[in-house]
C-alpha positions in Angstrom: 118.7 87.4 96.0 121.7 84.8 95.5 123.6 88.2 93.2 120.5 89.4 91.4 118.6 92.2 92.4 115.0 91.4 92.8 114.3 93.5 89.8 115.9 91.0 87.3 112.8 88.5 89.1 110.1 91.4 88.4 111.7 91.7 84.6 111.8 87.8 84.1 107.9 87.9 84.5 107.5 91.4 82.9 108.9 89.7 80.0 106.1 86.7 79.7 103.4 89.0 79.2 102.4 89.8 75.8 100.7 92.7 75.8 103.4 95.0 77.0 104.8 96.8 74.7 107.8 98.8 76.3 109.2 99.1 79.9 110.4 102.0 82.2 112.2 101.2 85.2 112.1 104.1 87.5 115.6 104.1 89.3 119.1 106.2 90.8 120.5 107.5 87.5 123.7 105.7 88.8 121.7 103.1 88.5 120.7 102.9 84.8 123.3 101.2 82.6 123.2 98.0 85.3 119.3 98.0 84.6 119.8 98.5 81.1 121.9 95.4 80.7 120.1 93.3 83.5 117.6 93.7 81.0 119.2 93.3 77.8 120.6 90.0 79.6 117.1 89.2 79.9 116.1 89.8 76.6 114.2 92.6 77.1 115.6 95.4 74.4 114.4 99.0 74.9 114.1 99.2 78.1 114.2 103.0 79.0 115.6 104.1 83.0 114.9 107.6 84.2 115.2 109.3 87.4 112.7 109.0 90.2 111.4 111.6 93.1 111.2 112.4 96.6 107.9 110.7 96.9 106.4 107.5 95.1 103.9 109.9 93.5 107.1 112.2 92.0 108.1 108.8 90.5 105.4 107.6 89.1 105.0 110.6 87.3 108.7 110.5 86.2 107.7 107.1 84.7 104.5 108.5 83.2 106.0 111.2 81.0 108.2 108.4 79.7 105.9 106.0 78.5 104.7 108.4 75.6 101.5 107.3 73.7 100.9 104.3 75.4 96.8 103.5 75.7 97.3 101.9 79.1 100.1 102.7 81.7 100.9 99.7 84.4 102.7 100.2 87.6 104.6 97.9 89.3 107.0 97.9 92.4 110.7 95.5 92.4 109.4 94.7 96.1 107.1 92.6 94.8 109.6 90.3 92.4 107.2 87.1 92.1 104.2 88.7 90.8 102.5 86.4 87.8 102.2 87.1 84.3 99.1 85.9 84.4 97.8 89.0 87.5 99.9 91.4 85.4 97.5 90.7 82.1 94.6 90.2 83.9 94.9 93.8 86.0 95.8 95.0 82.4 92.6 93.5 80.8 90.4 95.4 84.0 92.4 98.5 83.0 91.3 98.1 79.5 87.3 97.6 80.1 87.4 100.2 83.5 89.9 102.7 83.0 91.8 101.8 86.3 92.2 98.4 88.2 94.3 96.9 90.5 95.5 93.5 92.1 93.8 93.3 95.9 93.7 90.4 98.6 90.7 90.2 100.5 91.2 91.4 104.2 91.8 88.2 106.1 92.8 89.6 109.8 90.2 91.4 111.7 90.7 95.3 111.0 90.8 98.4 113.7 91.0 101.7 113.7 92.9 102.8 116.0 93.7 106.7 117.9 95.8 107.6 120.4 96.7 103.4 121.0 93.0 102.6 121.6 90.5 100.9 119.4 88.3 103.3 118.5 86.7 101.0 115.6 85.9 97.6 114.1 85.9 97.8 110.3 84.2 95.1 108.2 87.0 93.1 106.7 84.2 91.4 104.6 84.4 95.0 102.5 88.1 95.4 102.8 91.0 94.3 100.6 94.9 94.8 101.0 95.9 96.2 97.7 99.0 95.0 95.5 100.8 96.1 92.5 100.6 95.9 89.6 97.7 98.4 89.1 97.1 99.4 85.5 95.5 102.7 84.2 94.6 104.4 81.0 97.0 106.7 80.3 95.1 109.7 80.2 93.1 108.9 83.2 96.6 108.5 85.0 97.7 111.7 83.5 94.6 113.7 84.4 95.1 111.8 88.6 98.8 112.6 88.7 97.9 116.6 87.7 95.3 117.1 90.8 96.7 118.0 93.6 100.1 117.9 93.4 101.2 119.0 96.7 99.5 115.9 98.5 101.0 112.7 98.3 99.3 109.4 98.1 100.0 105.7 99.0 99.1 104.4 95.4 98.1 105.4 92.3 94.5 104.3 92.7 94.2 106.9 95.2 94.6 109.5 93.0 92.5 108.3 90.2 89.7 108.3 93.8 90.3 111.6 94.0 89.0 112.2 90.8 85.8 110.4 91.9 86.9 107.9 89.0 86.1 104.2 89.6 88.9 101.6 90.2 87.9 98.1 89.1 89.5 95.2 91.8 91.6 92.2 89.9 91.9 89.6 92.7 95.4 89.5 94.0 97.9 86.0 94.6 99.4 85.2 97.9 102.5 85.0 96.0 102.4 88.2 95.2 104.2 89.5 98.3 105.7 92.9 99.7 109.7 92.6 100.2 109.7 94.3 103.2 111.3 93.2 106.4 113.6 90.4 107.2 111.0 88.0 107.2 110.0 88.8 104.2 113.3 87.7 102.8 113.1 84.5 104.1 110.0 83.5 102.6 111.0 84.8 99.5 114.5 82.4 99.6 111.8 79.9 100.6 109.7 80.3 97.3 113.1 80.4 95.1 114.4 76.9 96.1 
């Protein structure tokens, strides 16, 4: 946006919050030294770029094995550049007391399930969220998620952790915390930045 990437945005906030302790930016290796100075720029020292994967999971893992002996792990997309400080600490603090948590917006929109192009189901939004990023993890627990099953892929990390039957605690999400996604999603996001 205006000659930044939207990760510089995601850094700024990253930066605010006090409890992290290091960063890993999981990126193109060509990409590295520009994130390494963007962030340097930013006055982040030590951050540390390594190759992603095929797949979000193969990523996230990539990002994992970098983080070394860190207690809690948090995982954040650059498509979401405005998230708050204050939702990454608090998603950290549920992390902390639960194991896993992440940022969620309750269901708004009236869900179906749909099959073949026909509703085959009304599901109550009233026990429904959209889930964000960032979703925080002890490490271990992310560690133990991310070693089942490692042919399957999975939309989030919190679906892995389900798969272990371990519980993920819900952090109530901000409006603000939006998915860059399609060209709408631009606009709005020029619209917040003025």
């Amino acid at each position: 946006m205006a000659g930044r990437p939207l990760l510089a945005l995601v850094l700024e906030r990253i930066r605010a919050v006090s409890s992290v302790e290091r960063v890993v930016v999981v990126c193109p290796e060509a990409r590295h030294e520009a994130v390494c100075r963007l962030a340097s720029e930013l006055g982040l020292g030590g951050v540390r770029c390594v190759p992603g994967g095929p797949r979000r999971r193969d990523s996230v893992a990539a990002g994992l094995e970098a983080v070394g002996g860190a207690e809690i792990v948090a995982v954040h997309d650059a498509a979401r550049p405005l998230v708050s400080p204050r939702l990454i600490e608090a998603v950290i603090a549920a992390a902390r007391r639960h194991g896993a948590a992440t940022a969620a917006m309750p269901c708004v929109d009236t869900i179906k399930r749909v099959d073949g192009g026909m509703v085959v189901e009304t599901l109550p939004r009233e026990a429904l969220v959209a889930v964000q990023t960032p979703q925080a993890f002890s490490t271990a627990l992310l560690r133990r998620a991310h070693a089942l099953r490692p042919a399957e892929d999975a939309s989030d990390d919190c679906l892995l952790v389900e798969w272990l039957g371990e519980p993920v605690a819900v952090v109530p999400g901000e409006v603000g915390n939006r998915k860059i996604t399609h060209p709408e999603d631009i606009r709005w996001l020029v619209d917040q930045l003025r």
